[in-house]
C-alpha positions as CSV (number, residue, x, y, z in Angstrom):
1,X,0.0,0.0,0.0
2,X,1.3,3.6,-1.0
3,X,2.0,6.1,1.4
4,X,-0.9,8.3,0.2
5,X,-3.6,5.5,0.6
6,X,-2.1,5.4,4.2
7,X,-2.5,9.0,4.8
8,X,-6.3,9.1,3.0
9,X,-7.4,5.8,5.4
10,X,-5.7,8.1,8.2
11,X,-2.8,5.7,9.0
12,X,0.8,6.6,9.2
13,X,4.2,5.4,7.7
14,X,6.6,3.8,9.8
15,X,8.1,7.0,9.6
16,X,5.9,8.7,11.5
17,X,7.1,9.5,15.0
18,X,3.9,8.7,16.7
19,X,3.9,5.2,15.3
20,X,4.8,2.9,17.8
21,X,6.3,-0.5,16.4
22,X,6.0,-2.7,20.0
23,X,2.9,-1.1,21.0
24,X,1.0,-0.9,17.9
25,X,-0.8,2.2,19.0
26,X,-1.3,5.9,16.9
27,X,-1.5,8.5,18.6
28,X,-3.7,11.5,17.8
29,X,-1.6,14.7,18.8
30,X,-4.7,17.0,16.6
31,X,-6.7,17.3,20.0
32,X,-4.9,20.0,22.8
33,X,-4.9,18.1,26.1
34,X,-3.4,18.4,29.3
35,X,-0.4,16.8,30.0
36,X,-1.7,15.0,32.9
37,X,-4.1,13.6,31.0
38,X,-4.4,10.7,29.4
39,X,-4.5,10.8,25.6
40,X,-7.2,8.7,24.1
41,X,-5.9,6.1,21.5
42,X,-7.1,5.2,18.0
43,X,-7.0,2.0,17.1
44,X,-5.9,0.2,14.2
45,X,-6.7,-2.8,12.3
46,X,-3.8,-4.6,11.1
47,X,-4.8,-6.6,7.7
48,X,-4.9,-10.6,8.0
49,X,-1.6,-11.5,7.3
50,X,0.1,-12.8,3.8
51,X,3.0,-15.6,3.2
52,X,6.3,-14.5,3.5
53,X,7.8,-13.8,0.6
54,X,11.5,-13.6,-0.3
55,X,12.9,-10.3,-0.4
56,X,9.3,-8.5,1.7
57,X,10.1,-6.3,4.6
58,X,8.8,-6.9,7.7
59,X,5.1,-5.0,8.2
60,X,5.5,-2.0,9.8
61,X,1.9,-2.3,10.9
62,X,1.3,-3.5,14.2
63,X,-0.2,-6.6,15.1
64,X,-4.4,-7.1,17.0
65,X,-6.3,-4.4,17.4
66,X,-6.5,-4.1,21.0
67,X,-7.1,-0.6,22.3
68,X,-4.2,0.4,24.9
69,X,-4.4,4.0,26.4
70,X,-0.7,5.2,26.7
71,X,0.2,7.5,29.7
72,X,0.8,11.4,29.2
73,X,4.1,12.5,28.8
74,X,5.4,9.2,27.5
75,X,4.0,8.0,24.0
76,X,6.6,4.7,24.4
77,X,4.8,3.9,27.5
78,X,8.0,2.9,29.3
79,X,7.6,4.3,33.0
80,X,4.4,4.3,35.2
81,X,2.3,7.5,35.7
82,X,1.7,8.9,38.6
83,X,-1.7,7.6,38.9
84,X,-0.7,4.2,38.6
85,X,-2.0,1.8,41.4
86,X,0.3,1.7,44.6
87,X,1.9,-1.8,44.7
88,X,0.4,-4.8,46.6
89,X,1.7,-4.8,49.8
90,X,4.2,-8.4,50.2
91,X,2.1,-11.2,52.5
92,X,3.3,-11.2,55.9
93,X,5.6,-14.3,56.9
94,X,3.6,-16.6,59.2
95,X,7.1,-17.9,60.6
96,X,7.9,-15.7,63.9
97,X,11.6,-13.8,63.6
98,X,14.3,-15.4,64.0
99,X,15.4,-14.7,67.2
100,X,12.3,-15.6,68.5
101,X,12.6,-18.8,67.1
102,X,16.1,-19.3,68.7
103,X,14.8,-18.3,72.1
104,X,12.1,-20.4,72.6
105,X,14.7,-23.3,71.6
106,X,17.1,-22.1,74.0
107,X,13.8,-21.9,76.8
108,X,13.2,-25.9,75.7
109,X,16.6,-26.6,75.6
110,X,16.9,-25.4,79.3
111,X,14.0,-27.4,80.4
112,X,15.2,-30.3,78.9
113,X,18.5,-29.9,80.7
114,X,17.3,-28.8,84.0
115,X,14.6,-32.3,83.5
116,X,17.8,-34.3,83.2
117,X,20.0,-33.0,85.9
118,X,16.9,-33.0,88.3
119,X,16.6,-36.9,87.7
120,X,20.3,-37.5,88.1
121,X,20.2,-35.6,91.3
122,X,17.1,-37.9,92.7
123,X,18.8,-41.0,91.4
124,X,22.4,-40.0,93.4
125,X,21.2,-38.9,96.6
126,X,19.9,-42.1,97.9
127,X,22.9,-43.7,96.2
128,X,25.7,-41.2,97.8
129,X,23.7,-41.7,101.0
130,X,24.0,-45.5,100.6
131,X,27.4,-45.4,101.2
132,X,26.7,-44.0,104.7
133,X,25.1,-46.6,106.0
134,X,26.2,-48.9,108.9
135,X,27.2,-52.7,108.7
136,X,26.6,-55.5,111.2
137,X,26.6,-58.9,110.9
138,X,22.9,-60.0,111.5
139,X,23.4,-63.5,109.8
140,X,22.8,-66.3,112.1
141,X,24.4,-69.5,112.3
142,X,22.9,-73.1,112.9
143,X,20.1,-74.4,111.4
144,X,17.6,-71.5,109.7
145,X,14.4,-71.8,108.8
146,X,14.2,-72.6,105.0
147,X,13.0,-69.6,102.9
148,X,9.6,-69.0,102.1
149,X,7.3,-67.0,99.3
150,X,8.2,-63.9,99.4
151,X,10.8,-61.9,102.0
152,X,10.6,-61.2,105.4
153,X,12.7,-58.2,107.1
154,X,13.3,-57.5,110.8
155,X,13.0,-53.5,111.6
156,X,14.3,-52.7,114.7
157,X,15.0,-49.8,117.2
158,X,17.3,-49.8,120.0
159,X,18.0,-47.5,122.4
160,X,21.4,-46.9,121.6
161,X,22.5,-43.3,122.3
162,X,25.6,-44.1,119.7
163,X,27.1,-40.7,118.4
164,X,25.1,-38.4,121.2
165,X,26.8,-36.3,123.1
166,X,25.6,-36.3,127.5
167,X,23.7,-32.9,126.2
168,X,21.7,-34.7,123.2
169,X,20.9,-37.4,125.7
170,X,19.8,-35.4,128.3
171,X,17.7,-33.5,125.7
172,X,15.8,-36.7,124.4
173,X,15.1,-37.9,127.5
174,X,17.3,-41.2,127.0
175,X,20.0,-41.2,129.7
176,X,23.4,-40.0,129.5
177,X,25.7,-41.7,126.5
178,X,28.4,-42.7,128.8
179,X,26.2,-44.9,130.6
180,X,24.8,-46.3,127.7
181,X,23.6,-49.7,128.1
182,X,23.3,-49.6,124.1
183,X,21.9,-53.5,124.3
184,X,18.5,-52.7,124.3
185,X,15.6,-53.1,121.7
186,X,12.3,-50.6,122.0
187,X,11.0,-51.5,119.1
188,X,10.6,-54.5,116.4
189,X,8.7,-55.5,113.5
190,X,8.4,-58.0,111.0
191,X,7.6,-56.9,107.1
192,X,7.1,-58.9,104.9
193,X,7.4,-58.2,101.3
194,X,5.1,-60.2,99.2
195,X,5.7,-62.1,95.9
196,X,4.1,-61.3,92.5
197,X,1.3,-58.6,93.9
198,X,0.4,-60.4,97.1
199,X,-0.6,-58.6,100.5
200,X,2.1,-56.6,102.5
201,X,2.2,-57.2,106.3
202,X,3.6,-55.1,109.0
203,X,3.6,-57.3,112.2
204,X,4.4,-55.7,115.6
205,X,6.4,-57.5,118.0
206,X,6.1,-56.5,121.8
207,X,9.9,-55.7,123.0
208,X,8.5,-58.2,126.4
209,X,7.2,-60.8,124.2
210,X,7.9,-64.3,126.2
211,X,9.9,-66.5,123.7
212,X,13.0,-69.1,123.8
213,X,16.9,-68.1,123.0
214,X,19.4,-69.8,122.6
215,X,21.3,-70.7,125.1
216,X,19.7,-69.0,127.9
217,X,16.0,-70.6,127.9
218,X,12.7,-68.6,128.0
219,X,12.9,-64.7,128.7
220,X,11.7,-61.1,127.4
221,X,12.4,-60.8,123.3
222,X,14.7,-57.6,124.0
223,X,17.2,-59.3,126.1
224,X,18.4,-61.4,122.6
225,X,19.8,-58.0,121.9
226,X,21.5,-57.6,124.9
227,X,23.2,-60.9,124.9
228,X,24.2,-61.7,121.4
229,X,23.6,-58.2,119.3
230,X,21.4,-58.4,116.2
231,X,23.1,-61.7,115.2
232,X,21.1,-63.8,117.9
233,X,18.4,-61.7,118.0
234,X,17.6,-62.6,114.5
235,X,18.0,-66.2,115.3
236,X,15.5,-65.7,118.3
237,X,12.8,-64.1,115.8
238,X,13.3,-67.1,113.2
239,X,12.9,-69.7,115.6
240,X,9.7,-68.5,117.5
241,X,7.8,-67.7,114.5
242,X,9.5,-70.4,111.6
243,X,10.3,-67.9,109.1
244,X,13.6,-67.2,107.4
245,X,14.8,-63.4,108.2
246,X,15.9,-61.6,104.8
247,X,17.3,-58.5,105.9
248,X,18.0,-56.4,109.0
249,X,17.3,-52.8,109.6
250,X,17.9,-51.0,113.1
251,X,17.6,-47.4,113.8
252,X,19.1,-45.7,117.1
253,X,17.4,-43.1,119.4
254,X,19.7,-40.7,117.7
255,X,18.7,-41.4,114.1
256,X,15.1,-41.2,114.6
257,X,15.5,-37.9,115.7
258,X,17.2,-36.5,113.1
259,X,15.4,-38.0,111.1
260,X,12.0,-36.5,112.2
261,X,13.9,-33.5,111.9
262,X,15.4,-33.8,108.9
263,X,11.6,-33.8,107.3
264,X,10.6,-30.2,109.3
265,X,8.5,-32.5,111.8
266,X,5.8,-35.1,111.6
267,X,2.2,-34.6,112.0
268,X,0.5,-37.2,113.9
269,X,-3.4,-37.2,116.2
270,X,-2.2,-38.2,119.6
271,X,-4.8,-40.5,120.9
272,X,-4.8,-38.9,124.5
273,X,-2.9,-36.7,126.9
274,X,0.4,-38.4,127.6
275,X,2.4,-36.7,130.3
276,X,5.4,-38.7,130.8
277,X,8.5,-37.6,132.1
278,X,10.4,-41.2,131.6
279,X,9.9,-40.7,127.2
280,X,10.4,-37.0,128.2
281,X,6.7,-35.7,126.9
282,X,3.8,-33.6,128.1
283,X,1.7,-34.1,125.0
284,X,-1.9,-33.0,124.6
285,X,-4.3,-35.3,122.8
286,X,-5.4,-34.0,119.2
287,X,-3.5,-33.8,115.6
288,X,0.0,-32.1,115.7
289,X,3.2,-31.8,114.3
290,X,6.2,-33.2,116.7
291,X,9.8,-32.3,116.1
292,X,12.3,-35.4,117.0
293,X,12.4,-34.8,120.7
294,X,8.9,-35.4,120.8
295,X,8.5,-38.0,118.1
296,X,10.7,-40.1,119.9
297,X,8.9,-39.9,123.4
298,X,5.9,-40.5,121.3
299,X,7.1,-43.7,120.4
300,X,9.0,-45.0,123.4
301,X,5.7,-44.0,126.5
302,X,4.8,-47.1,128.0
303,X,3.8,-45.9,131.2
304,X,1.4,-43.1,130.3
305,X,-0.4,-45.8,127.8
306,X,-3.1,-47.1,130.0
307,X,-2.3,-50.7,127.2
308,X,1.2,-50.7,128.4
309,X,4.0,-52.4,125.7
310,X,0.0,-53.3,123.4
311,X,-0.4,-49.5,122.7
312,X,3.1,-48.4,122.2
313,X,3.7,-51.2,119.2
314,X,0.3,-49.7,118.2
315,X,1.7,-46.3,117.9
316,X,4.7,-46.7,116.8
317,X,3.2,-48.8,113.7
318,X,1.2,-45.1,113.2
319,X,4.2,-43.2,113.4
320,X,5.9,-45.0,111.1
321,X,2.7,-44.9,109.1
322,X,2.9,-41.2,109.4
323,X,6.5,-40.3,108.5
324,X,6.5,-42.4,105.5
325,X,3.6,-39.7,104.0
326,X,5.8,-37.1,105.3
327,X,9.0,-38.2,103.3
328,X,7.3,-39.2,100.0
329,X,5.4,-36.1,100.1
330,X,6.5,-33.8,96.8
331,X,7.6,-30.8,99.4
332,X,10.6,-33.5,100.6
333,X,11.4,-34.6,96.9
334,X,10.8,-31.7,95.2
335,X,12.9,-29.1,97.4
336,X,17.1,-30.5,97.2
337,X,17.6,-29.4,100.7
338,X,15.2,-31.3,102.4
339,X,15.3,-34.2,100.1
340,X,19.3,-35.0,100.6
341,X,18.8,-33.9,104.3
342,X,16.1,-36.5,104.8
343,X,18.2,-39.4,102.7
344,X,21.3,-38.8,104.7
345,X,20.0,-38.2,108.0
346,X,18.4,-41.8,108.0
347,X,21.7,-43.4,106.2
348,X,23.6,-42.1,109.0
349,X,20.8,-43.6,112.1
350,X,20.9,-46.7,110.5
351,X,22.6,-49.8,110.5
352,X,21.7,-52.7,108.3
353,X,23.0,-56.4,107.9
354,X,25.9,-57.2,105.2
355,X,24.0,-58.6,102.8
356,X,21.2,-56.4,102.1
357,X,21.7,-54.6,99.0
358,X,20.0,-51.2,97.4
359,X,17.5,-53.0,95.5
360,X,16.5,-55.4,98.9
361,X,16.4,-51.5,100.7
362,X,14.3,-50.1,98.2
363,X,11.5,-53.1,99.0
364,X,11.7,-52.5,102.4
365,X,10.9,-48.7,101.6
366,X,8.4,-49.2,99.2
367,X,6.8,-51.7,101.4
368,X,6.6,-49.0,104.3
369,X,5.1,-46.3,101.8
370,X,2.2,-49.3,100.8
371,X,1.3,-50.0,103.9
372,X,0.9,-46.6,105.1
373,X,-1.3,-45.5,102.2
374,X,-3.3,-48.9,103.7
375,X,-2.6,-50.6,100.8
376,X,-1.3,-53.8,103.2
377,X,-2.1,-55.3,107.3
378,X,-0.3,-53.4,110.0
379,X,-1.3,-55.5,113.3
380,X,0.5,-56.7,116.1
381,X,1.0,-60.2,117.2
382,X,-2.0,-62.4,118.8
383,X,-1.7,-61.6,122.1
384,X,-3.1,-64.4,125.0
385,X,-1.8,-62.5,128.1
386,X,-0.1,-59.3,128.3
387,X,0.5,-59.2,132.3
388,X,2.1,-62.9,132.1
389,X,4.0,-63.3,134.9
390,X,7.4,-64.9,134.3
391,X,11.0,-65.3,136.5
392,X,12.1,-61.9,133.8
393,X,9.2,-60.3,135.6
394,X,5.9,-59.4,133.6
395,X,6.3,-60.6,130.3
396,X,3.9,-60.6,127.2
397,X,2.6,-64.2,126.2
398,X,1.6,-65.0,122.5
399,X,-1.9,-66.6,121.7
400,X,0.5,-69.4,120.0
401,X,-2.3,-71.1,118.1
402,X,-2.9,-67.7,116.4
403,X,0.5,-66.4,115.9
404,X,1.3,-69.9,114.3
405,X,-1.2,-69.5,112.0
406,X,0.1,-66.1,110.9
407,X,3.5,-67.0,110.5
408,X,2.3,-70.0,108.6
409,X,0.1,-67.6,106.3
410,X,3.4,-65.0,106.0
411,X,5.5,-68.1,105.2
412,X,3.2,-69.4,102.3
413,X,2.4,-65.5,101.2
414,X,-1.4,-65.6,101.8
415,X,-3.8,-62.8,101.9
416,X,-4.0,-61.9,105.7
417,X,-6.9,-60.4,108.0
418,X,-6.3,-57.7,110.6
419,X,-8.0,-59.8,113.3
């Protein structure tokens, strides 16, 4: 097509500065407009294309015939105007910064740690305190009883004043500990530890029960003690009742103490007023906490106990029952202090036969926590006469067809009654 039927069908040559090659657009510069305004474009139909032939020239028409308004100012179109559209603001990142993200690994990272060194901690105390603990030889010799279902352990306390000064003593009421007769049990029990689920006993022994030993015919239980340690005394418990003694655990008037104290106190409902200046007490009846001094009169009263050597095995199976809530409570595991002061006060006030290892110890402790949460029998032993009178003086005398049938029971690890 010639230039002149360009101009007369109003197009323009490629010459023509207004034509724009990559828009495709004319321009129509006859109208006066402001240059803010936006100029209003003609467009142009580009004719449906030909085959190529050798030697054409490219078209100099553009291609479609879209409309397209070009911006004032610039007929190439190559920068925005300043009416164009603000820009979509980016989408906000869901992840939180950085450092955040570093901190709260830092927080977990402490927890975890702090998790790990507290377990540690409760897994060494006992152990450390372990090492503390005192040795005897509470293995008899001669013929024993064979062993039966289950294992049975022999708790004692004495009335040792071991490792008191005159002053302690006097304090707690016990004498003075350079005329210690140290020979001397207040207190014993028999647990027994059951097999595979069964029923956990506590079984009180009066410290006057009336029973053979060896070698020096019928007298008061205690006196074993004083003749032959915790060796015969063992062998005295496993011949009156026919059961074979596991393990051997005895506390001094010292240890209990501290180890009342260790724990801030015990709280405990004394049945009645006990004034008794022998266990060193003047105690009101009602629920209250006792610190050691106290604890350990608590315990040791016979005379203010209108039930005599009966009602003092009675208590102290409730005192026992009492402090074992008091140390597994979560203020003695969860607060260091107390917890390693508790753990190494009893190491140190007790003493506990050769053999027994830390797994045999743990039994005997969780044993004590069971049976306080009444989750076993605490009872003493069938009694037929508690004012039996004997050459030893007044003496305690078992109902023996009963007891036998309880240590018969223990020995074949069957579910008890507290009758």
């Amino acid at each position: 097509m010639s230039s002149g039927e360009q101009h007369r069908r109003g197009g323009a040559s490629s010459d023509d500065p207004a034509y724009d090659l990559d828009e495709g657009f004319v321009v129509d510069t006859r109208q006066t407009r402001r240059e803010t305004e936006p100029v209003r474009a003609i467009p142009q139909t580009r004719p449906a294309a030909s085959p190529a032939r050798q030697g054409d020239q490219p078209s100099a028409r553009p291609s479609g015939g879209a409309t397209r308004t070009l911006p004032s100012g610039d007929p190439r179109g190559g920068q925005p105007t300043p009416h164009a559209a603000p820009a979509a603001p980016k989408p906000r990142d869901p992840r939180p910064p950085v450092s955040a993200r570093v901190r709260r690994r830092r927080i977990l990272l402490a927890l975890v740690v702090a998790v790990i060194a507290w377990l540690v901690f409760l897994i060494f105390t006992p152990l450390n305190a372990w090492s503390s603990i005192g040795r005897v030889d509470a293995v008899p010799a001669g013929d024993r009883p064979a062993p039966g279902k289950g294992a049975n352990y022999l708790l004692v306390g004495s009335d040792s004043r071991a490792g008191l000064t005159d002053e302690q003593a006097g304090e707690l009421s016990t004498g003075t500990a350079s005329e210690d007769p140290g020979q001397r049990t207040d207190s014993m029990m028999l647990m027994h530890v059951p097999d595979g689920g069964g029923q956990a006993a506590l079984i009180s022994i009066p410290r006057d029960s009336y029973v053979p030993i060896a070698g020096h015919g019928k007298s008061k239980i205690n006196a074993a003690y004083a003749w032959g340690g915790p060796k015969l005394l063992v062998d005295t418990v496993e011949q009156a009742t026919g059961l074979r003694i596991d393990g051997y655990v005895e506390i001094g008037f010292g240890g209990f103490a501290s180890v009342v104290d260790s724990l801030g106190g015990v709280d405990i409902c004394v049945p009645f007023n006990m004034n008794d200046p022998l266990a060193g007490i003047n105690l009101k009846k009602g629920c209250q906490s006792l610190d050691g001094k106290n604890a350990l009169g608590f315990v040791r009263a016979r005379y203010s106990d209108p039930r005599g050597d009966i009602g003092r095995a009675e208590r102290q199976r409730m005192f026992l029952s009492a402090i074992m809530k008091k140390a597994a409570a979560p203020g003695t595991v969860l607060l260091p202090w107390q917890y390693w002061g508790f753990t190494h006060a009893v190491a140190a006030g007790l003493r506990m036969d050769e053999g027994m290892s830390p797994s045999q110890a743990k039994d005997v402790f969780l044993t004590m926590k069971s049976i306080s949460g009444d989750n076993g029998i605490s009872m003493v032993v069938p009694i037929a006469d508690a004012g039996y009178r004997t050459s030893s003086g007044i003496a305690v005398k078992w109902d023996t067809t009963k007891a036998l049938e309880l240590f018969h029971a223990l020995r074949d690890d069957q579910p008890l009654t507290a009758s």
